[in-house]
C-alpha positions as CSV (number, residue, x, y, z in Angstrom):
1,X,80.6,91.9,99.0
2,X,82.4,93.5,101.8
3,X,83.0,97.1,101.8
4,X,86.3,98.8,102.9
5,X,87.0,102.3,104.0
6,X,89.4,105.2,104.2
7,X,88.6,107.5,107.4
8,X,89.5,110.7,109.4
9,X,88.9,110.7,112.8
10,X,88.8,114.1,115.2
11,X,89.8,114.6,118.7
12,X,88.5,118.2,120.1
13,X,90.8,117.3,123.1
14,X,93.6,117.0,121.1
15,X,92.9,119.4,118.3
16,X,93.9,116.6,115.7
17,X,93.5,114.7,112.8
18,X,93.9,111.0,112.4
19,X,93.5,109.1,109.3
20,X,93.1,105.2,108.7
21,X,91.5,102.2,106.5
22,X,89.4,99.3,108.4
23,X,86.8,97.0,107.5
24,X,84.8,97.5,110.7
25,X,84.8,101.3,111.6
26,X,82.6,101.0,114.8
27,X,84.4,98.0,116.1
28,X,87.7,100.3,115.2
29,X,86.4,103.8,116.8
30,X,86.0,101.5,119.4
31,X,89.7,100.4,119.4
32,X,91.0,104.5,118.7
33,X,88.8,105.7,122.1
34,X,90.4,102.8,124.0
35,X,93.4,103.9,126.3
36,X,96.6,101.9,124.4
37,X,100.1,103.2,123.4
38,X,99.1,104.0,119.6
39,X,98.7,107.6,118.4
40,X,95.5,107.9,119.4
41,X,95.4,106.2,122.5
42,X,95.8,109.6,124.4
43,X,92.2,110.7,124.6
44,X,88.7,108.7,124.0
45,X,86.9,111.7,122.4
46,X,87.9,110.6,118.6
47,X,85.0,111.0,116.2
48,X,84.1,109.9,112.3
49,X,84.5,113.4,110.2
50,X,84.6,111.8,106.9
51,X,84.8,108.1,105.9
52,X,85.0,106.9,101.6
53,X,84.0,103.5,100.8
54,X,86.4,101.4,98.7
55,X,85.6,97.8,97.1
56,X,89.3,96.3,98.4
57,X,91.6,96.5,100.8
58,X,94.4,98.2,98.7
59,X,92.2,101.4,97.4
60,X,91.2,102.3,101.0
61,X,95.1,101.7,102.1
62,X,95.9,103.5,98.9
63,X,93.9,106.5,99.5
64,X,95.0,106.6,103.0
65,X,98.6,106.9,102.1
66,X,97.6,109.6,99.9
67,X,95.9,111.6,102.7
68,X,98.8,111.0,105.0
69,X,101.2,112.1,102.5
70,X,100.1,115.4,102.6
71,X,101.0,116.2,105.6
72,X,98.3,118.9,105.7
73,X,96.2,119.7,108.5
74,X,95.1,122.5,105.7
75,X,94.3,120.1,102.9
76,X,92.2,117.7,105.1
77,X,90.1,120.8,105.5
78,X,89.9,121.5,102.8
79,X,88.7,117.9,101.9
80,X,86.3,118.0,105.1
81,X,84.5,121.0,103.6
82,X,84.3,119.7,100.0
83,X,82.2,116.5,101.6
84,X,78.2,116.4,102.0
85,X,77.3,116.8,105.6
C-alpha cells in the first residue's frame, strides 16, 4: 500500500512556512530546494518540520487545505510544538 502525506516545510532564509501533500517527499524536497518560479523556488534551504501520513490521496490534500486555510503562521506553531520530536 502506498502511503501519502501532508507536510510543512521551513525556510530559515525566508522565515516561512510552506505546506503540501506528495507521495515522494525526498524526491519533492528535492523539487522545493530547486531554483523554479513556484513559491518556494526563492531559496534551497527548505526543510521537513512535520510530515502526517494519510492512506489516499484526498486525506493528505484534505488536511493540507485545512492547514492552509488557516492562514496562521501562529497555529502551525502551535501544531509544530504539539508533534513528537
Amino acid at each position: 500500500m502506498q502511503h501519502h502525506y501532508f507536510y510543512i516545510l521551513y525556510s530559515p532564509n525566508a522565515d516561512k512556512y510552506y505546506t503540501g501533500h506528495t507521495r515522494d517527499l525526498p524526491g519533492r524536497l528535492r523539487r522545493h530546494n530547486s531554483e523554479h518560479k513556484g513559491y518556494t523556488g526563492g531559496w534551497s534551504d527548505w526543510g521537513i518540520v512535520c510530515t502526517e501520513t494519510y492512506a489516499t490521496k484526498e486525506e493528505a490534500y484534505q488536511r493540507e487545505r485545512e492547514v492552509k486555510s488557516w492562514k496562521s503562521r501562529k497555529r502551525i506553531e502551535e501544531l509544530l510544538q504539539k508533534k513528537p520530536a
